[in-house]
C-alpha positions in Angstrom: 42.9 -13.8 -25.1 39.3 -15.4 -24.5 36.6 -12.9 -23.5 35.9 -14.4 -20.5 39.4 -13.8 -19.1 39.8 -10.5 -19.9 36.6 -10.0 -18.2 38.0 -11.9 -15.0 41.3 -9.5 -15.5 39.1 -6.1 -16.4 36.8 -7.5 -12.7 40.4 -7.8 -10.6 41.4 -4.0 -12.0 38.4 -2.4 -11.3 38.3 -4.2 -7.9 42.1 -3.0 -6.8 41.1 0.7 -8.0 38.3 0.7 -6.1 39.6 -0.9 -2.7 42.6 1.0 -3.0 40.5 4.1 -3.3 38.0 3.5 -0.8 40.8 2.5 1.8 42.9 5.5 1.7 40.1 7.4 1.8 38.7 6.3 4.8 42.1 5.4 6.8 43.0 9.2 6.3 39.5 10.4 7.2 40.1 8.6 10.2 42.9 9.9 10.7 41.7 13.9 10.0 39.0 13.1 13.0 41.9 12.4 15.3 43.3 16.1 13.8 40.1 17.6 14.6 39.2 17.2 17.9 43.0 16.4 19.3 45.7 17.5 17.5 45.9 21.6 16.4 50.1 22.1 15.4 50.2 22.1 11.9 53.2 20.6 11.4 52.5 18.0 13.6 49.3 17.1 10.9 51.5 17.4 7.9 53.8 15.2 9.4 51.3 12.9 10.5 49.2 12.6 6.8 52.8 12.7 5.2 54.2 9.2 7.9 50.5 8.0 7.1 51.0 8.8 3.0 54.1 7.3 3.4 52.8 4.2 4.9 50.0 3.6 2.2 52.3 3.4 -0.4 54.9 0.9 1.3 51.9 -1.1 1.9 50.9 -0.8 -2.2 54.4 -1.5 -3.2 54.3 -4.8 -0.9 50.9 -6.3 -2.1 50.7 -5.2 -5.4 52.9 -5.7 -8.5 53.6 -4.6 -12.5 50.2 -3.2 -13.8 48.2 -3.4 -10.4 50.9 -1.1 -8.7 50.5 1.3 -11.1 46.5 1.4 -10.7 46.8 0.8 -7.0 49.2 4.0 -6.8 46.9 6.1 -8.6 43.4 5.2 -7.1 45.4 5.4 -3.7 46.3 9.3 -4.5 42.8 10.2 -5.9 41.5 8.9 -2.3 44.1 10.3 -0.4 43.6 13.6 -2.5 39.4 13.7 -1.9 39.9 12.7 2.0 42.7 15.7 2.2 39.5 17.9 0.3 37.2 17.2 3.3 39.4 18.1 6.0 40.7 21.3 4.3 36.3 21.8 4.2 36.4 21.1 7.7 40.0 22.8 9.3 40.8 25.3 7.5 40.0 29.3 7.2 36.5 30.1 5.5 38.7 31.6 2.5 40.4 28.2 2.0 38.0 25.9 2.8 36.0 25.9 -0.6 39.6 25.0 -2.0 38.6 21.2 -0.2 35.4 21.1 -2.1 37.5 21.3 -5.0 39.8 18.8 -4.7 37.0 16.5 -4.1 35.4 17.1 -7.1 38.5 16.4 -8.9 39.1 13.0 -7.5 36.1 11.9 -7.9 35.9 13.0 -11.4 39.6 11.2 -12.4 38.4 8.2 -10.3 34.8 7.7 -11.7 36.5 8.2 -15.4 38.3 5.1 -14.8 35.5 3.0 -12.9 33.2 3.6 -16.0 35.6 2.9 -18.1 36.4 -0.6 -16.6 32.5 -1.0 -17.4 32.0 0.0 -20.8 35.4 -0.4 -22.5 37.0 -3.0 -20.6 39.3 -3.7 -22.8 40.9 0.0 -23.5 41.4 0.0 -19.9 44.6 1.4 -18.8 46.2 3.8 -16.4 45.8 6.3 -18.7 42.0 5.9 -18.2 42.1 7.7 -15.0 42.8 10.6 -17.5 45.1 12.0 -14.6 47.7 13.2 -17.4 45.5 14.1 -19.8 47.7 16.4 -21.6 50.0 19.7 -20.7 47.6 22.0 -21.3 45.1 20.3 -18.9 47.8 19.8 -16.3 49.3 23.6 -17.0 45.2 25.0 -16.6 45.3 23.2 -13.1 48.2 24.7 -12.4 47.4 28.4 -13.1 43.7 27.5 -10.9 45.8 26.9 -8.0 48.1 29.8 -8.4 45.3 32.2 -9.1 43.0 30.4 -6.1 46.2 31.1 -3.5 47.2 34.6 -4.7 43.9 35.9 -4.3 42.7 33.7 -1.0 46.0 35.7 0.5 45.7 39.6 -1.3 41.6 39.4 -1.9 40.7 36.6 0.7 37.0 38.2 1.1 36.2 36.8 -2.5 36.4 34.0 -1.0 34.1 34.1 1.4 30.9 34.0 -1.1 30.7 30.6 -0.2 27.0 30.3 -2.3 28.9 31.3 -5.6 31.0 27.8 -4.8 27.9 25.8 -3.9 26.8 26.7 -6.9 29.5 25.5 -9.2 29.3 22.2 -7.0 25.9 21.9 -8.5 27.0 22.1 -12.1 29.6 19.9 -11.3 27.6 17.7 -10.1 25.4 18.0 -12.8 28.1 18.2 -15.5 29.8 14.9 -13.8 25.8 13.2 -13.9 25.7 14.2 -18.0 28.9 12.5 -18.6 29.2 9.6 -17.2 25.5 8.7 -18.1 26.5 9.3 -21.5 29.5 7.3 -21.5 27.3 4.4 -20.3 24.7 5.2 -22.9 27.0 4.7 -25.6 28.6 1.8 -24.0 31.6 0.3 -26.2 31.1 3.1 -28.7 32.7 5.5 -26.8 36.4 5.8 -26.1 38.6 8.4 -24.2 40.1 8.9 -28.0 38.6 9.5 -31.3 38.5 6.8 -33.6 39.7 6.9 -36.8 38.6 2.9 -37.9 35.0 1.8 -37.8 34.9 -1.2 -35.8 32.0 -4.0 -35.3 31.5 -2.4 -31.7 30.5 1.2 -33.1 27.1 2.0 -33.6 25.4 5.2 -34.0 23.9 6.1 -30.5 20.8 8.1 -30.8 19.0 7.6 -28.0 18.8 9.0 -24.4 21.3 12.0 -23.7 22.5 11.8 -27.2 18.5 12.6 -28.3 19.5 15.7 -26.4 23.1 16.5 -27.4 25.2 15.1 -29.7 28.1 14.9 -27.7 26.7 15.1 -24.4 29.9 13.5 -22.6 31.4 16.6 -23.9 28.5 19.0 -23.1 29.1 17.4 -19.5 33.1 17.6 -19.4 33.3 21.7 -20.6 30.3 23.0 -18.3 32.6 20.6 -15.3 35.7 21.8 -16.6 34.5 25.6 -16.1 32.3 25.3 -13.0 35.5 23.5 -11.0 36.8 27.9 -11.2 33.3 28.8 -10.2 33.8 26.5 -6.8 37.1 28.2 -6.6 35.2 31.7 -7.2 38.5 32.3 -9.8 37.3 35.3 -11.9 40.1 35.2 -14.2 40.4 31.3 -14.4 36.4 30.8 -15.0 36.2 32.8 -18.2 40.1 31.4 -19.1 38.6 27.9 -18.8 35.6 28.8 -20.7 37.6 30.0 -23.7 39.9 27.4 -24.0 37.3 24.5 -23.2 35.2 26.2 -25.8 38.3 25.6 -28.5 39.3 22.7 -27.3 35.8 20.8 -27.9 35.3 22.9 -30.9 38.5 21.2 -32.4 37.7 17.8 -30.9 33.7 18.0 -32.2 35.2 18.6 -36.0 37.4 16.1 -35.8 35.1 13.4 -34.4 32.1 14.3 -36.9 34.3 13.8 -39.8 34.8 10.2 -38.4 31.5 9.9 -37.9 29.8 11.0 -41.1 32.7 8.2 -42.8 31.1 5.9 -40.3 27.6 6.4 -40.9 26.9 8.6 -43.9 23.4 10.1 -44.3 22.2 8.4 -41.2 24.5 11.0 -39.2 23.3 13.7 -41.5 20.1 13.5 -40.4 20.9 13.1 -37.0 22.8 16.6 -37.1 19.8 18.0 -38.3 17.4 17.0 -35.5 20.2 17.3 -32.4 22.6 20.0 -31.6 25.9 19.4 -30.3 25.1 21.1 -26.9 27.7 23.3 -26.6 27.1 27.1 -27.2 27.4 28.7 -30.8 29.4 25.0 -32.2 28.0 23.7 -34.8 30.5 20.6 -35.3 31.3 19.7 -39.1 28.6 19.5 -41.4 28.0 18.4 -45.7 26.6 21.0 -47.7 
C-alpha cells in the first residue's frame, strides 16, 4: 500500500477514536449534570447511564463497521469510563470519590497510548494499541486494586479520606503520563509497544531529549504511573505490590530490549550506557564486560 494511503487510513482511525471518545464523554457528562441537580435514586442513574450506554453502542454498531467498530467500541468505553470518573468525583461519598480520579487517569492513559501511537507508528496501529488487554497480569493487578480499594473504602473507609495523599499520586501520574508520552514522540518510529528483535531502516539510536536523561524514559514514566494510580487510591498493600512487580517486570523487559539494542548498535550503545542510566531504581539493564 502507498504511503500516502495508509496515512489517509492511519488520519480516518485516529479521527473515529477521537470523536468517538470525545462524544461519549461529553453526552454522559451531560447527562451526569442532569443526575446532579435533578435526579438523586440511584437506581434510577444506573438505569439511566446503562439506557444511555446502551444507546451509544447501537449508534456505533449502525455507523461504523469491521476495524472502525472495533476502535469506535473501545474509544467509546474509555470516554464513557473517564466521564463515569468525574461524576463518581462529584456524587459520591468523600471515601469513594477519589475512586473517580482514578478511573480518569486510566482512560486517559489507555486512550492517549493509542492517539500517540496513531502519530508515531502509524502503521503498527491496531486495537491492541489502546493497550487495554495488555496482558493477565496487568488485567489481574487492576483487579486486585479494585477489590483492595472497595474492601477497605467499606471496613477502613477513614483511609480514604486523606484526600491530599490522592492528589498527590495524581501529580506523579500526571507527571509519569507527561515522561511517557514525550518520550514516545521523541523516539518517534523507533519506538514500538513491543520489543524488536530485527533492526529495521526506521530504528535509530535516540539519544537526545528525555533519553539524555533516562534510557528508557517511557518506561521510567509507565512504572512510577503504574504505582502512583494505588497512591490515588491510598491502597497500602496494592502501592508496594505494584511497585514490586513493576520493578520486575521492567527489569525483565530492560534486559531484554538492551540485548536488541547493543545487536543494533554495538559500541555506540555502550557508550551510551555509560553516560545515562536507565532511570529506574537499582536496574542496571544488560551490560558487556
Amino acid at each position: 500500500m502507498p504511503l500516502t494511503n495508509i496515512c489517509k487510513l492511519i488520519r480516518h482511525e485516529t479521527k473515529v477514536a477521537t470523536t468517538c471518545f470525545t462524544l461519549s464523554l461529553l453526552v454522559f457528562s451531560c447527562i451526569e449534570i442532569v443526575c446532579l441537580y435533578h435526579l438523586s435514586n440511584i437506581l434510577a442513574i444506573c438505569g439511566l447511564f446503562t439506557l444511555l450506554f446502551c444507546a451509544i453502542i447501537s449508534s456505533i454498531y449502525v455507523i461504523y463497521v469491521q476495524d472502525d467498530f472495533q476502535i469506535a467500541i473501545r474509544a467509546s468505553f474509555l470516554g464513557t469510563f473517564f466521564a463515569l470518573g468525574v461524576y463518581i468525583y462529584l456524587a459520591t461519598p468523600s471515601y469513594v470519590q477519589i475512586f473517580g480520579i482514578y478511573m480518569c487517569v486510566m482512560a486517559f492513559f489507555h486512550f492517549s497510548e493509542y492517539i500517540v501511537i496513531s502519530l508515531i507508528q502509524p502503521q503498527e496501529l491496531s486495537t491492541n494499541s489502546f493497550l487495554i488487554n495488555h496482558s493477565p497480569q496487568y488485567n489481574i493487578a487492576a483487579v486486585t486494586s479494585w477489590i483492595e480499594f472497595f474492601l477497605e473504602a467499606y471496613f477502613l473507609a477513614e483511609i480514604k479520606k486523606y484526600h491530599w495523599i490522592s492528589y498527590f499520586g495524581l501529580l506523579v501520574c500526571i507527571l509519569g503520563e507527561l515522561l511517557r508520552k514525550i518520550s514516545m514522540l521523541t523516539a518517534g518510529t523507533s519506538f514500538n509497544h513491543v520489543v524488536a528483535y530485527e533492526k529495521s531502516s526506521k530504528h535509530h539510536l535516540v539519544t537526545n531529549g528525555v533519553y539524555a536523561w533516562f534510557r528508557h524514559p517511557s518506561y521510567v514514566g509507565w512504572f512510577y504511573w503504574s504505582i502512583a494510580t494505588q497512591i490515588v487510591l491510598i491502597n497500602p498493600f496494592c502501592i508496594l505490590a505494584y511497585a514490586a512487580a513493576s520493578w520486575m517486570f521492567f527489569n525483565g523487559r530492560i534486559i531484554m530490549e538492551e540485548i536488541t539494542l547493543l545487536n543494533f548498535y554495538g559500541q555506540h550503545y555502550c557508550d551510551y550506557q555509560k553516560k545515562v542510566s536507565t532511570g529506574i531504581p537499582f536496574i542496571m539493564g544488560y551490560r558487556i564486560n
